[in-house]
C-alpha positions in Angstrom: -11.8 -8.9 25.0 -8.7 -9.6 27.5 -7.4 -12.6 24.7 -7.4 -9.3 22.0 -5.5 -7.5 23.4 -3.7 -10.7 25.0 -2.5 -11.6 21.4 -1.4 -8.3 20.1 0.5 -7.8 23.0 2.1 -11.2 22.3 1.9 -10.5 18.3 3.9 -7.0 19.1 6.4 -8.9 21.4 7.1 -11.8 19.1 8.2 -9.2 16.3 10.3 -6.9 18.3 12.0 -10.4 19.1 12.8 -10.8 15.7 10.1 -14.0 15.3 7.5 -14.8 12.4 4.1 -14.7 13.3 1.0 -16.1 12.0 -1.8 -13.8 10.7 -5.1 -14.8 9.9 -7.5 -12.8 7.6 -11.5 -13.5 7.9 -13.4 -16.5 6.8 -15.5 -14.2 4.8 -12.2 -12.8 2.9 -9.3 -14.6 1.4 -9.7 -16.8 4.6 -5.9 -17.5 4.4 -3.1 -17.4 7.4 0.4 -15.9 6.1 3.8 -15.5 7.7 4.5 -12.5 8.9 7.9 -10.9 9.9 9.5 -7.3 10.2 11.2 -6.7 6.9 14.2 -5.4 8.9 14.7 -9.0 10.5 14.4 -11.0 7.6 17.7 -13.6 7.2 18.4 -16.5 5.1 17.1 -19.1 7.2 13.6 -16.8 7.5 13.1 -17.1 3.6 14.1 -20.3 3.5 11.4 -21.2 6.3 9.3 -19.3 4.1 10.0 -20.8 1.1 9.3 -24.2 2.8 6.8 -24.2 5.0 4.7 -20.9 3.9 5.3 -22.2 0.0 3.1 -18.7 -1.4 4.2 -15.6 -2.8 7.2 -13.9 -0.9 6.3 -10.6 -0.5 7.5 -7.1 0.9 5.2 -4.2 2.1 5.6 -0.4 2.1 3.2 1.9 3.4 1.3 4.2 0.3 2.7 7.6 1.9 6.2 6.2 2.0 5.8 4.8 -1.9 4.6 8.1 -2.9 8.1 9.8 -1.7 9.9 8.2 -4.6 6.8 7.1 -7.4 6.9 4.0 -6.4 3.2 2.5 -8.5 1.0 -0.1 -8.3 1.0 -2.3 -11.0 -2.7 -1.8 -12.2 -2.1 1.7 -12.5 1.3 0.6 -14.9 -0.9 -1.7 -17.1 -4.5 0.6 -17.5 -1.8 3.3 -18.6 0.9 0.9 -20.6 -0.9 -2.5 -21.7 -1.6 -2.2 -25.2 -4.0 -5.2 -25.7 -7.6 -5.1 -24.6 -8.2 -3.7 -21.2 -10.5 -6.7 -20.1 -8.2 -8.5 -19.0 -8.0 -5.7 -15.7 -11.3 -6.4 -14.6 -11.1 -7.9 -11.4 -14.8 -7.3 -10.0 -15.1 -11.1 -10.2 -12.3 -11.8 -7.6 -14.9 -12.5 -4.8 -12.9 -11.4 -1.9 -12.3 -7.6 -2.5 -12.0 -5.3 -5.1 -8.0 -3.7 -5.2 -4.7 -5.6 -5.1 -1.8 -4.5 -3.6 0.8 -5.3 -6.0 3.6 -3.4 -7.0 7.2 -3.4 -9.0 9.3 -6.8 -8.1 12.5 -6.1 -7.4 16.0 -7.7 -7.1 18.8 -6.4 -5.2 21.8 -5.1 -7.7 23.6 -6.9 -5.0 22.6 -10.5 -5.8 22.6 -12.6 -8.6 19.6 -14.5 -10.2 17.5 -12.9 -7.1 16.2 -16.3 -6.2 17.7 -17.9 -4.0 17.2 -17.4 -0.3 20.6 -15.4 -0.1 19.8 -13.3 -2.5 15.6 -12.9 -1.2 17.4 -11.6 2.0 19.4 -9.2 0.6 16.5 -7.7 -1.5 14.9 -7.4 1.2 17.4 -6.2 4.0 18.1 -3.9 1.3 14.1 -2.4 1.1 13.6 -2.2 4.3 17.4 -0.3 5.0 15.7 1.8 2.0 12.2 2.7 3.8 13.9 3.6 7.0 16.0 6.2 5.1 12.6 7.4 4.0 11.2 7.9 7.5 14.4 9.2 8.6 14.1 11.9 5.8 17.3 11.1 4.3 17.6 12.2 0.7 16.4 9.0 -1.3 14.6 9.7 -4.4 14.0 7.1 -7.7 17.7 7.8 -8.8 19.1 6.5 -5.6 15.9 3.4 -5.8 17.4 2.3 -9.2 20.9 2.2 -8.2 19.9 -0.1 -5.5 17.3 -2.3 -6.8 16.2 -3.2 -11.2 13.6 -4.6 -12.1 11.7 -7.3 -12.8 13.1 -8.9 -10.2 12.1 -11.8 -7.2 10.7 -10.1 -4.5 6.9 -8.6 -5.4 6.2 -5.1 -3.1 3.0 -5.0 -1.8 1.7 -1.3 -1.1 -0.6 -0.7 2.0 -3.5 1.6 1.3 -3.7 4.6 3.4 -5.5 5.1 6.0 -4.9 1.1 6.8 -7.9 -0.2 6.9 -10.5 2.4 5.3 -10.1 1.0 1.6 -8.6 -2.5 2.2 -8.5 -5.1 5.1 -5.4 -7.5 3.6 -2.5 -9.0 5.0 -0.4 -6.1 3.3 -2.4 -3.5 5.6 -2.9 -6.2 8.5 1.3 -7.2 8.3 2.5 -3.4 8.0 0.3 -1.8 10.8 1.2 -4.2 13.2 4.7 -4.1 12.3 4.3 -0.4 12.7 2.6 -0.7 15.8 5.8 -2.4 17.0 8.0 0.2 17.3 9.6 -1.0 13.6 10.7 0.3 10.2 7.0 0.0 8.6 7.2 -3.1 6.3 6.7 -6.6 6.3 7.7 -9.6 4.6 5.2 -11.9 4.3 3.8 -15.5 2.3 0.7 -17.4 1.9 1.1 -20.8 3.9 -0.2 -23.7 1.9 -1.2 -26.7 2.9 -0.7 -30.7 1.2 -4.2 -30.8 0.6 -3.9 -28.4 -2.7 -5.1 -25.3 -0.9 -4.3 -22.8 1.7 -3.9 -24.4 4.9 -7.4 -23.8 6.9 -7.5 -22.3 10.1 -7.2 -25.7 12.1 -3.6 -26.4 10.3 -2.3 -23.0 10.7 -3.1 -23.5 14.4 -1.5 -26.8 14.7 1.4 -25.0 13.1 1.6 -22.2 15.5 1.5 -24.5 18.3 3.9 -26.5 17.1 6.5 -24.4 16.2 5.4 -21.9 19.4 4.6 -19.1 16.7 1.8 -16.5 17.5 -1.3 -16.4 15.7 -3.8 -13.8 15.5 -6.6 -12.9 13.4 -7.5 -9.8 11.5 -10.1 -8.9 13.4 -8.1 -8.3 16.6 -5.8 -6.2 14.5 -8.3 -4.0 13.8 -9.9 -3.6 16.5 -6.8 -2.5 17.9 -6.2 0.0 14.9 -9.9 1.9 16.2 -9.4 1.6 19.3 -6.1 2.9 20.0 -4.2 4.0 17.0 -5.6 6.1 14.3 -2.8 8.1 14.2 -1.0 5.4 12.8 -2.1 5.9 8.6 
């Protein structure tokens, strides 16, 4: 129990410090470690770290209640109501390790160019996260002023946290943006699968090696939610 709360501590600490750190799901889940940082610290050299040693889908969370405040959707929602070819193809009840996704729109920055390269990432992302913390500020921000910030399709795929945090889904979006929350910070997280020269994910083992050698932190998913029940519900 003391190395739990031990590591969220040091999990907590390691954000507010502006640092990536390692979360790892469950072995009975996607079994996967991904980068984690606060959206609001993301910089060039983080995407490009990222892009390198993570080598997964670049993502960017937002919590449900704040993507409700300006329609933002999830994607299957888009296609059940939009996809005009048979609906099969949206049955996911064979993905084995849970039954929602979390994707969203992908967005691009109006200030960038292509949207892929790690200058532009950054700004797409400096530029969500400046967004959300208007939200929570309760600045006027609505879908007008989202479209003349972001278009879409873009480079950087949202990922929407599911309310309540961990009620409907246990995934690195919710695990990333409650901790990141937790810390004190606007609530969204950038965040990539890190893969591994094998073909695969890296296991547990290599993402430990990892965090030791490049002194990142690295905690699982269970110790994040433990934390969530015992000491934050009013975090949702």
């Amino acid at each position: 129990m003391l190395q739990s709360w031990f590591m969220i501590d040091e999990a907590i600490r390691a954000l507010k410090n502006k640092k990536i750190i390692l979360i790892h799901d469950f072995n009975d889940r996607e079994n996967e470690t991904d980068m984690v940082i606060a959206s609001e610290f993301v910089t060039p050299e983080i995407i490009r770290t990222m892009r390198k040693d993570g080598g997964g889908l670049i993502c960017t969370t937002i919590k449900e209640k704040d993507a409700k405040k300006f329609n933002l959707p999830y994607l299957d929602d888009l296609f059940y109501k939009s996809l005009n070819m048979d609906k099969s193809v949206l049955n996911s009840s064979d993905m084995g390790y849970d039954t929602k996704d979390a994707f969203s729109l992908t967005v691009n920055s109006r200030d960038t160019y292509t949207g892929i390269p790690d200058n532009d990432r950054y700004k797409t992302v400096k530029h969500f996260s400046e967004f959300i913390n208007a939200l929570g500020n309760n600045v006027n921000v609505n879908e007008k002023n989202f479209g003349k910030i972001f278009r879409v399709p873009g480079h950087i795929h949202l990922l929407i946290a599911r309310n309540n945090y961990f009620k409907e889904r246990k995934g690195h979006t919710e695990l990333s943006t409650y901790i990141v929350e937790k810390a004190g910070l606007v609530p969204s997280a950038t965040i990539v699968e890190t893969l591994s020269d094998s073909f695969n994910s890296m296991t547990l083992d290599e993402s430990e090696k990892y965090a030791d050698e490049h002194n990142m932190v690295l905690i699982n998913g269970k110790e994040i939610i433990d934390d969530f029940n015992k000491t934050d519900r009013v975090l949702q």
